[in-house]
C-alpha positions as CSV (number, residue, x, y, z in Angstrom):
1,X,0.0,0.0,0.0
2,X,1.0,3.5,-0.9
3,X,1.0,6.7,1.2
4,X,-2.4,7.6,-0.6
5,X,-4.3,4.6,-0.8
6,X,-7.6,6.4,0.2
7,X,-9.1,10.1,-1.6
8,X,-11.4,11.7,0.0
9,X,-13.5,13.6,-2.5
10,X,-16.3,16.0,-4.0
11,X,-17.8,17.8,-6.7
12,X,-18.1,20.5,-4.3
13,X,-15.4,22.2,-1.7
14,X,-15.4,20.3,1.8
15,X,-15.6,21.9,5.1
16,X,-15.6,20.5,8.8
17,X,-13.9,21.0,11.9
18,X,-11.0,18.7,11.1
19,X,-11.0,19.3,7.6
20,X,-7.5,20.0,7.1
21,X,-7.2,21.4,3.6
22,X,-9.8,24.5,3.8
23,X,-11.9,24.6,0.7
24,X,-10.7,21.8,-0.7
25,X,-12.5,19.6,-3.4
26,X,-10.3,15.8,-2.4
27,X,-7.9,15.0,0.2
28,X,-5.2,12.0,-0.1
29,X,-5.0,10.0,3.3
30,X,-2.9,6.6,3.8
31,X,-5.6,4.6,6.7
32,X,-8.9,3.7,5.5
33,X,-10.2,4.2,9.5
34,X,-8.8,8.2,9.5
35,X,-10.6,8.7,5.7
36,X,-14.3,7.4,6.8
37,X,-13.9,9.4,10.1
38,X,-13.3,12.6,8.4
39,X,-15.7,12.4,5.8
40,X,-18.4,11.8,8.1
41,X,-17.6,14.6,10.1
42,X,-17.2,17.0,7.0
43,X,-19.9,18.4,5.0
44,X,-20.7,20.1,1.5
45,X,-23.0,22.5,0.4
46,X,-25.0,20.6,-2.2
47,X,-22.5,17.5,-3.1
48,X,-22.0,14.1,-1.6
49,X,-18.4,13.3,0.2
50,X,-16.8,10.1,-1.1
51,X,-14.1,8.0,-0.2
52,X,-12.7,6.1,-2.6
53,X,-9.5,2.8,-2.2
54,X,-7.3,4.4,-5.1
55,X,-5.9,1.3,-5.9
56,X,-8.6,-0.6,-7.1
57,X,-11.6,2.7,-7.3
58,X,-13.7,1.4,-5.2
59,X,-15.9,3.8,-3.5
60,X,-15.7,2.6,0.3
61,X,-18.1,5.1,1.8
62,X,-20.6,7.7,1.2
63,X,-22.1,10.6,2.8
64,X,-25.0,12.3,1.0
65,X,-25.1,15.9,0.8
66,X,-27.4,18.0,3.3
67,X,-30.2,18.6,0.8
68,X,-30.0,14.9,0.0
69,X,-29.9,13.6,3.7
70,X,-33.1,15.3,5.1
71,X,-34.7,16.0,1.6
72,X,-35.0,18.5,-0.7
73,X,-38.5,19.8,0.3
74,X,-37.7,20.5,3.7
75,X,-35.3,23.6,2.6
């Protein structure tokens, strides 16, 4: 395994309390433990957070977007 084997990403910037890279779109982050955490405690304004395994592309974790989470009508 690389030093990168996880990306966090989004179509959107991602914020959040331990968001290291302010207003960034993806982060690169080596354990698959620290990447889930930090997307789930991060948030977008109208885009889903992924993480992704690099290696192979597989998506190992979503987190809807706001709007999507509690519905659009309810904005």
């Amino acid at each position: 395994m690389t030093s990168a084997d996880y990306r966090i990403e989004s179509s959107q910037p991602i914020a959040g309390r331990f968001w290291p890279a302010k207003g960034s779109r993806q982060l690169a982050v080596k354990d698959r433990a620290l990447a889930i955490s930090l997307a789930a405690k991060s948030f977008t304004r109208s885009s889903e957070i992924r993480v992704v395994h690099v290696p192979t592309g597989e998506v190992v974790f979503r987190k809807p977007s706001e709007r999507e989470e509690w519905g659009a009508e309810e904005f």
